[in-house]
N, C-alpha and C positions, 0 to 999 in steps of 0.2 A: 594504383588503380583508382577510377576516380569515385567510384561506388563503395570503398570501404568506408570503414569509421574512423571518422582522427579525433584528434586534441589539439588545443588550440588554448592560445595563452594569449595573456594580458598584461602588458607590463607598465607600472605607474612608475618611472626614473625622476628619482628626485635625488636632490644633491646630497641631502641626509641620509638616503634610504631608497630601494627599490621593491615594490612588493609585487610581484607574480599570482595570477590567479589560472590556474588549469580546465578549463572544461572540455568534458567529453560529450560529442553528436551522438547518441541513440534514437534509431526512430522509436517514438512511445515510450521513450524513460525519460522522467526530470531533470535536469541538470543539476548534477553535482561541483559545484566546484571545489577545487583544492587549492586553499592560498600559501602561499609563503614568502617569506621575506627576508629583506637581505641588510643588514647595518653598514653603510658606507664607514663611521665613523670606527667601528669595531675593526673592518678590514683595513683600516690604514689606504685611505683612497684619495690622492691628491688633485689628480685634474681626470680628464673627458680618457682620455683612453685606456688611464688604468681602469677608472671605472667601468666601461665595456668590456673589458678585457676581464674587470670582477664581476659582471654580469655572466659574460659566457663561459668561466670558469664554473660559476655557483648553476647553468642554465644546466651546462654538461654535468655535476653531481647529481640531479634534480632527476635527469634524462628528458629535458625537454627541450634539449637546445635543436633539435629538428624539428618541433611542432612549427606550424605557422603560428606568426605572433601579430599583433596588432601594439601600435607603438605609442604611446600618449603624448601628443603634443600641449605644453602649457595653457591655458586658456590665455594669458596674458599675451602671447606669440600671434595670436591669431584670432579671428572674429566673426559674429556670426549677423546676420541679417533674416528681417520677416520681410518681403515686399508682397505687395500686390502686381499679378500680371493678370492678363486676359488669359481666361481660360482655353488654352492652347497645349499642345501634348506633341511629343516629341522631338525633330530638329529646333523646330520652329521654337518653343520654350526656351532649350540649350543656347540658340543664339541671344533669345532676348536677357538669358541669367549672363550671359558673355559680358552682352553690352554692357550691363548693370554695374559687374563686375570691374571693367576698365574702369567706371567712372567712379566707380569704389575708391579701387589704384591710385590716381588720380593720374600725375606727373612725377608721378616716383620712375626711377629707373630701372628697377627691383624687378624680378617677373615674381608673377603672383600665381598660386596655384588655388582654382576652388573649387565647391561640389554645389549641387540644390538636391534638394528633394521636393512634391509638392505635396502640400498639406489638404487636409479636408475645410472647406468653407463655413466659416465660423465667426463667431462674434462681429458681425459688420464685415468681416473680409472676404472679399471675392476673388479667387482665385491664391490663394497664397502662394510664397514656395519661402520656404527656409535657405537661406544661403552663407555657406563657410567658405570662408577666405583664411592665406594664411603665405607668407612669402616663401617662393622657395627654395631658397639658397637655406634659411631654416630643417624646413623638412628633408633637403635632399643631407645633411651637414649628419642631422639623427639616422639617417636610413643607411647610408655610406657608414656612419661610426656601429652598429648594430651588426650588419654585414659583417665588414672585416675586421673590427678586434673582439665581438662578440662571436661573429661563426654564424650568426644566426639567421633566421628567416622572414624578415618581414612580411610579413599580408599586405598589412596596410597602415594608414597611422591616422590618426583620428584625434578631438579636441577633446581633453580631460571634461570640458562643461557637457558637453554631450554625453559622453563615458558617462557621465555622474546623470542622467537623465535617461538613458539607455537601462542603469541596471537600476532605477527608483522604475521606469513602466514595466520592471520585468519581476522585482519584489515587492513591491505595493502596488496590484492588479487595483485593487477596489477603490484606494486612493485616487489614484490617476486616473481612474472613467470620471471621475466629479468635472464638474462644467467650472466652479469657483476654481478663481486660481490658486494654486501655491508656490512656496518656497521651498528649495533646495541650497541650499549651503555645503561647500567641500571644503573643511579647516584644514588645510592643509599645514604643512611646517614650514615651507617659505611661502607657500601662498593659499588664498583663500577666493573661491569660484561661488556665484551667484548662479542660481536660474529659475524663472518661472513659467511655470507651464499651468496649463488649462485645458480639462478634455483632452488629455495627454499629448498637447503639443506645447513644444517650446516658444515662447513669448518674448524672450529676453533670456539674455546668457552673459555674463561681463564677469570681473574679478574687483577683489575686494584688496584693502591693506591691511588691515590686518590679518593674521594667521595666527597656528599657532604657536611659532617662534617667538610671539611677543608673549605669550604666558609660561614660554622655556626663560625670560629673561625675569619676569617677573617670580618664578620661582625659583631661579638660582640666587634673587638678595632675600630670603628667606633663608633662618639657619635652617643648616642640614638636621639636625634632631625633629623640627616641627614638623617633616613629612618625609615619611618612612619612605623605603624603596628606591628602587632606580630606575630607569628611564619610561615605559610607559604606564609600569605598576606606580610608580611614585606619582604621574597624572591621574592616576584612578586612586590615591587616596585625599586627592583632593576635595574640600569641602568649599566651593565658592559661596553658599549661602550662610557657612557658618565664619568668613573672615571679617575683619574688621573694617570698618568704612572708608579707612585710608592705607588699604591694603593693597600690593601689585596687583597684585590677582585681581583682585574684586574691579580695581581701573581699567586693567588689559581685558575685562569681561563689560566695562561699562563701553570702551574704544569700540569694539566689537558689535555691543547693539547698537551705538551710533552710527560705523557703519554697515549696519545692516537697514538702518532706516532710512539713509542714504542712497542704500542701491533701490528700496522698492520705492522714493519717491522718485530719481532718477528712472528706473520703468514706467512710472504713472505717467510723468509727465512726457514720452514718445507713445505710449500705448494711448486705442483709440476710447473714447468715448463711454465704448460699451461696455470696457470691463477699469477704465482710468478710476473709477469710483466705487469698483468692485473692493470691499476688502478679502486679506489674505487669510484662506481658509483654515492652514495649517503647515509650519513648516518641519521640514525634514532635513536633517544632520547627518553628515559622516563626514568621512576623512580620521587623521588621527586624532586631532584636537576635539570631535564627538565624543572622545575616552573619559576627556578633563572631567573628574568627577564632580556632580550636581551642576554640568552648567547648562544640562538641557532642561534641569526645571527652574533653574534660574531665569535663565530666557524665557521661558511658560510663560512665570510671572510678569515678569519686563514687556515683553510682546504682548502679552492678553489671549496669545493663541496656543493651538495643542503643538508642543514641539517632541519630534519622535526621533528617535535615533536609529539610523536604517543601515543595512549591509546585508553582506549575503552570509550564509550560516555555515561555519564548521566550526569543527569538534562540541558540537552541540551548543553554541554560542555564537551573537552577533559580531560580526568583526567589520566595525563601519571604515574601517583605515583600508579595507580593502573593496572601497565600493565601484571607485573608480577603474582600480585595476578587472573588477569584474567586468564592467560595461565595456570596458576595452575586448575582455575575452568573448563579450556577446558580437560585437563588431567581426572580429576575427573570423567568428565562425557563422556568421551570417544570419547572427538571430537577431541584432539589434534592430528594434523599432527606425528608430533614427538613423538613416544608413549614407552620414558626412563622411566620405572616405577624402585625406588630402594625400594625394599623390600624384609624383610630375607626368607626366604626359606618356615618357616612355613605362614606366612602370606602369600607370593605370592600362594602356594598349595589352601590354603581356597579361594584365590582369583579366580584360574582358577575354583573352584569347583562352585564357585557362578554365575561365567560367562555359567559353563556349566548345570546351572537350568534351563534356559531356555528351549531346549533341552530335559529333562526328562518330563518337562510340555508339551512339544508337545508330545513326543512319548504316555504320556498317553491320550492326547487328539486322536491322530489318535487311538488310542488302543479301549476307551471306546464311545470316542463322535460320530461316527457313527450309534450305537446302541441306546443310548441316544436321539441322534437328531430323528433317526427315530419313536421311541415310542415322544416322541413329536407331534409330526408335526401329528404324527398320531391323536391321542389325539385331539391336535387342532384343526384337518381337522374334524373331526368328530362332535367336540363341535358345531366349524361353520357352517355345512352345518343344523344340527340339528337347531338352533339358526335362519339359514336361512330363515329354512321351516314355523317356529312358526311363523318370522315376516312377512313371505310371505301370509299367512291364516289369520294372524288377516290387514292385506292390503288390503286382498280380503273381507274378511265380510265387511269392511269400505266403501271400494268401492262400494257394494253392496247397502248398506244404502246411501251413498252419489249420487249417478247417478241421481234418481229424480231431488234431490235440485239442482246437476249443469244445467240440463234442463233447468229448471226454471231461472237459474240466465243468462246464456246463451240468453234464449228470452230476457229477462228483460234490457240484455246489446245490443241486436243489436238492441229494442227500444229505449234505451239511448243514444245511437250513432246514429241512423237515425235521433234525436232531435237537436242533439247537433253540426252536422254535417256542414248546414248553418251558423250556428252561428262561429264553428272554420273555415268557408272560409272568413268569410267576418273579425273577428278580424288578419288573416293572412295578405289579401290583404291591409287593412289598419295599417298595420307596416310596411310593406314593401312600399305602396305607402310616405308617412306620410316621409321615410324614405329618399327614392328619392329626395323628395321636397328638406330636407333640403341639399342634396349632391347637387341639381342641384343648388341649392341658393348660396352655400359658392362656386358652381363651374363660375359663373357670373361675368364679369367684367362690369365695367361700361360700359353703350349702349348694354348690351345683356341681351335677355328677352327672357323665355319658354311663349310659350302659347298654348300647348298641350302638357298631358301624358297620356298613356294609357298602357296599355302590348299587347305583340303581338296579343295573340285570340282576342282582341279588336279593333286591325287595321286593321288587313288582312277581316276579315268577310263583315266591312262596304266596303272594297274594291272591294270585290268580289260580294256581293249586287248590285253594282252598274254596272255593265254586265248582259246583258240579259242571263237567264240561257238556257246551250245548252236541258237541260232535264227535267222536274218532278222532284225535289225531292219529299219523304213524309214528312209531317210535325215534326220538331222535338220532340223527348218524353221527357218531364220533368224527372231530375232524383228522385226527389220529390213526384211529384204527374205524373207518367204516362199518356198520355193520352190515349183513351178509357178503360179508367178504369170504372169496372162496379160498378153498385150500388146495395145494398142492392137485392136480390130476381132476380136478374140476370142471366139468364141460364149459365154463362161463370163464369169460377171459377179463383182466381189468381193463379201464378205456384206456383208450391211447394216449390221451391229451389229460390224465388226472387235475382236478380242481386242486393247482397247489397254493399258499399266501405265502407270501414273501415277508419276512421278519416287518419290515415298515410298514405294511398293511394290518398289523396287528392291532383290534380297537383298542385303544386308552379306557381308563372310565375317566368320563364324562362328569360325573355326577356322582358326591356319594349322600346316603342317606346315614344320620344320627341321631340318637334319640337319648334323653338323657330326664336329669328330675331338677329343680331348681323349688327357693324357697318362696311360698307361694305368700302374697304380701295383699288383703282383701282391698286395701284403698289403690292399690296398684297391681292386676294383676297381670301383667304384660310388662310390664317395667324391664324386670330382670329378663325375660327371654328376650326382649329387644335389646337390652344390653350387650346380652351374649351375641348375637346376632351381628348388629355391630361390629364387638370386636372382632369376630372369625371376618368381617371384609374388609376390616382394617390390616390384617395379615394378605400376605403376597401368597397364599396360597389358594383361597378363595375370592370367588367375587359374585357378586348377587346373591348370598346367602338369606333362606327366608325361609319360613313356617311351611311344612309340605301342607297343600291340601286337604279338607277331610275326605276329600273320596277317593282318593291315596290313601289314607290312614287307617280307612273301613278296613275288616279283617284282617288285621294286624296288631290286633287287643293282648296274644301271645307273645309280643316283645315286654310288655308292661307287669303280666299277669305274676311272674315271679318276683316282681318288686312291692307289689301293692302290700303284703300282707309284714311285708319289711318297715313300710313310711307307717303301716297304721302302729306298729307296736312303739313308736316315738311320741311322747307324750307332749302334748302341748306344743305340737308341732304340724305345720301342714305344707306338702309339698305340691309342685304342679308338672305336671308330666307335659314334654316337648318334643317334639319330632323336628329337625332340619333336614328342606333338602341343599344342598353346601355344591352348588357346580364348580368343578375343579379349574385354576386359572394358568389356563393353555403357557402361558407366556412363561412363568415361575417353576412350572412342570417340565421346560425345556430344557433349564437350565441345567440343571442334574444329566440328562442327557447329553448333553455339549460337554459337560465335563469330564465324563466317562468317554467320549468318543476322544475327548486329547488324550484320552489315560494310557486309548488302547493306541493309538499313535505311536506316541512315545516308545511304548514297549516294543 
C-alpha cells in the first residue's frame, strides 16, 4: 500500500566493512535510527560477489533485506559541480544541466549518468544548481551486484559526499543555518571525503588521500602492549597528543592536516570572491577514523578552529562511522535535503512512475469513494437508527417492570437514611472534635492550658440565651421527631412531601470556638497567644485561626469564672485568659472522609 509506513536503509559498502542504518517514516515522530554493521574481514570475504551475497545474508538475519535501500556510491567514482544558470524552472533547466553535463563528459565514450537540484541564490550566485555526475557502467555494475547476489532492493544510489552532508543538515540544525562556511570530513578506512557548505548548501565536495588506513598502518608498527584492544576499541585508546614527535601516529595525523589544508585552499581557489576569503567557521568529523582517540582535539589545536565529531545516536552514544550510512537512509526515504539521486534512465522512469502511484490512488479514490462512502454511511445510518429503536423498546418494557421495585427501594432508603442520619452527625462531630484535641495539644507550650471547646452553634446560642428575648419565639421542632406530631387516630394527617435531609446535606462545623489560660509575660502580653495562634494554622487542621471578638466574648464570663479562683491561689504567678475562634480547614477534614468511604468500598 502506498500510504503505509516503511523502513528504509542505508548502506555505506566498503571493502573493510559495510555499516547499515535503518529508519522508520512516522508522520510526527523523530527519526530513530538503528545502525549496524558488518566486518568483511571477520566473515572471510574475498572478492565483489561474496561480499553481496554476505550482505544479503547478514540484510536477511537483520530482516531488512526487503526494505528499500539507498546504495553509496564512493565519492572518488563520481563528482559534483556548482554552476550558474539563468534563472529558469523546469524542461528548459533539465536541458541546459544536460548540455553542461556532456561537456562535463567531454569525449569519453563512457555514458554518464547525472542529477541537479537547484539551490537558493547566495553569495554572489545567481541562479545556482548543484550537479552530480557519475558513469554508468559504475552505478549500473553496484545496482545489478545488490539485486542479485544481495536479494535486495535498491531505491536509489547516491554519492557518500552528499550522504555525509545530508545527515550533518539533518543533525546539526543550528550548525548549518550559519551563513560562514564549514568543513565536513568523512575518515573513512580506504578513503577520506571533503565538503564545504554554507547556509546549508554544498560548495565543494572532492576526496582526500589520506584515510584511516594510514593510522591502521601506523599502529600496527607499534608493539602490541603499547595499545590495548582490538580493532575499533584499540583506535579509541589512542592518545595522539600524548605520542612522541617522531611517532606514526603523530605523522599519519600531521599527513592528514596537510591534506586537509590542501582541499580548502583547493576550494578557495575555484570559489567566488565573496566567501574565497571567508575563513572556516568550524569543522565537523565522522566516519570511523573520527573514533582515533584525541585527534579531534588535536586538530582544534592544529586548525585554530572548533572541531566536533558528528553522527547519529544509538544506544545512547555518538557513532560518527555511521554518518554516511545515515544520510544514505535519509535519501532513501525521501528526507534528504540534498536530493542527488544517480540512476540510469531506465531505473529513474520506474522510479518517477512509483512516486506517481500515489496520485492514481487518489484520483480513483475521488472517482469511486464518494459513491462508496455514501451507500455506507447509508447502510450504517440505517442499521443504527433500527438497532436504536430495538434497544430503546426493550428499555421501555424494563422500565416498565422496574418502577414498582424502585418505589419500593426509594421508601426503604429515605428509611434508612432517616436511621442512620443521627448516627452519621454524631460519628462526624466526634473526628472532628477528637481531632482538634489533639492539634490544640501538640499546639501547647508549657503554662498553657484549653479549658473549653465547642463549635460555633454551641457558643453563640448560650450567649444569646442569656439576653432577655426582645419577642416570643415558637418552640423549636425537632428534625427527628417534630413536635406536635399526632398520634395514631388524629384528625391531622402528616404532609405528603415531609422535609427530609439527605446524609450529605448534614452541616459540618465550620468553626469551632476554644478558650484556654496561658502564662501572662507584662513586657509582652500577646506574645504567647500569638504564638499559640500561629502554631494551630501551621497544623493542616486549621486555617485563619485568631482572637474571637469582644462582642463575641461579652456574656460569656461563665466559661472563665470556675478558673479564676484556681490562677489566684498560684503564688507569684499571673495568667491571661484567651478565647480562639479556629475555622475548621475544609480540605484536611475531607480527608478522613475519603478514607472511610474506601473502607466501606472495600468491605
Amino acid at each position: 500500500m502506498p500510504f503505509r509506513t516503511k523502513k528504509y536503509i542505508g548502506l555505506d559498502i566498503g571493502s573493510s566493512g559495510t555499516k547499515a542504518v535503518q529508519i522508520c517514516c512516522r508522520q510526527g515522530q523523530p527519526l530513530q535510527p538503528v545502525c549496524r554493521s558488518l566486518s568483511n574481514t571477520d566473515e572471510g570475504i574475498l572478492n565483489d560477489s561474496e561480499l553481496y551475497q554476505g550482505i544479503g545474508n547478514w540484510l536477511q538475519e537483520l530482516g531488512w533485506q526487503n526494505c528499500p535501500a539507498c546504495l553509496g556510491m564512493p565519492q572518488f567514482l563520481a563528482s559534483t559541480l556548482v554552476a550558474d544558470f539563468p534563472v529558469v524552472k523546469g524542461a528548459v533547466l533539465a536541458r541546459m544541466v544536460n548540455a553542461e553535463t556532456r561537456q562535463l563528459a567531454g569525449i569519453s565514450e563512457e555514458a554518464f549518468v547525472s542529477d541537479f537540484q537547484p539551490l537558493k541564490s547566495a553569495f554572489g550566485r545567481q541562479g545556482p544548481v548543484l550537479i552530480g555526475i557519475c558513469r554508468e557502467a559504475a552505478i549500473q555494475e553496484k545496482i545489478t551486484a545488490f539485486s542479485t547476489n544481495a536479494q535486495g532492493h535498491p531505491e536509489t544510489v547516491a554519492m557518500n559526499g552528499l550522504a555525509m552532508a545530508n545527515a550533518f543538515l539533518e543533525l546539526e540544525k543550528n550548525s548549518a543555518a550559519s551563513d560562514k562556511p564549514v568543513l565536513l570530513l568523512d575518515i573513512g578506512q580506504e578513503t577520506a571525503t571533503a565538503c564545504v557548505l554554507a547556509a546549508g548548501q554544498p560548495l565543494f565536495v572532492g576526496t582526500m588521500l589520506v584515510a584511516a588506513e594510514r593510522f591502521n598502518k601506523a599502529l600496527q608498527s607499534k608493539q602490541s602492549w603499547e595499545v590495548e584492544g582490538e580493532g575499533m576499541a584499540r583506535w579509541q585508546n589512542i592518545r595522539i597528543s600524548e605520542e612522541s614527535p617522531h611517532s606514526p601516529l603523530l605523522e599519519a595525523a600531521r599527513q592528514l592536516e596537510n591534506e586537509i589544508q590542501d582541499v580548502v585552499e583547493h576550494w578557495r581557489s575555484q570559489e567566488r570572491p565573496e566567501l574565497a576569503e571567508t575563513p572556516i567557521e568550524q569543522v565537523f568529523i565522522c566516519g570511523g577514523g573520527a573514533r582515533i582517540g584525541g585527534l579531534a582535539e588535536w586538530l582544534q589545536q592544529r586548525l585554530e578552529v572548533t572541531v566536533t565529531v558528528f553522527g547519529p545516536e544509538a544506544e545512547g552514544r555518538i557513532r560518527p562511522e555511521f554518518a554516511v550510512a545515515f544520510g544514505l537512509a535519509l535519501q532513501a526515504a525521501g528526507k534528504a535535503a540534498i536530493e542527488i539521486a544517480l540512476l540510469p534512465s531506465e531505473l529513474a522512469w520506474r522510479k518517477r512512475r512509483q512516486k506517481r502511484l500515489p496520485l492514481l490512488w487518489l484520483a480513483m479514490l475521488l472517482l469511486f469513494g464518494p459513491l462508496t462512502l455514501w451507500q455506507f454511511f447509508a447502510w450504517h445510518g440505517y442499521g443504527r437508527q433500527l438497532e436504536q429503536m430495538r434497544d430503546n423498546s426493550a428499555r421501555l418494557e424494563l422500565c416498565a417492570k422496574l418502577l414498582p421495585e424502585l418505589e419500593n427501594m426509594q421508601k426503604k432508603v429515605q428509611l434508612y437514611e432517616s436511621q442512620l442520619l443521627p448516627v452519621l452527625v454524631g460519628v462526624r462531630a466526634g473526628q472532628q472534635l477528637s481531632t482538634a484535641l489533639q492539634v490544640m495539644a501538640d499546639a501547647c507550650a508549657e503554662d498553657d492550658w484549653f479549658v473549653y471547646l465547642a463549635d460555633e452553634n454551641s457558643y453563640l446560642p448560650a450567649k444569646q440565651q442569656s439576653r432577655p428575648a426582645a419577642t416570643s419565639a415558637p418552640a423549636p421542632v425537632s428534625l427527628f421527631a417534630p413536635a406536635g406530631r399526632t398520634a395514631v387516630g388524629d384528625s391531622f394527617l402528616p404532609p405528603e412531601f415531609p422535609n427530609r435531609r439527605l446524609p450529605q446535606s448534614v452541616d459540618r462545623q465550620e468553626v469551632l470556638i476554644s478558650a484556654g489560660y496561658t502564662n501572662f509575660v507584662p513586657s509582652q502580653p500577646y506574645e504567647r497567644v500569638r504564638e499559640m495562634a500561629h502554631r494551630l494554622n501551621e497544623s493542616q487542621s486549621f486555617v485563619g485561626v485568631d482572637i474571637l471578638p469582644e462582642s463575641m466574648r461579652v456574656g460569656r464570663e461563665d466559661i472563665f469564672a470556675p478558673w479564676i479562683p484556681f490562677c489566684k491561689k498560684i503564688p507569684r504567678r499571673q495568667f491571661k485568659a484567651f478565647t480562639f475562634r479556629m475555622p475548621v480547614n475544609r480540605t484536611a477534614a475531607a480527608v478522613p472522609d475519603k478514607r472511610a468511604a474506601q473502607a466501606d468500598e472495600e468491605e
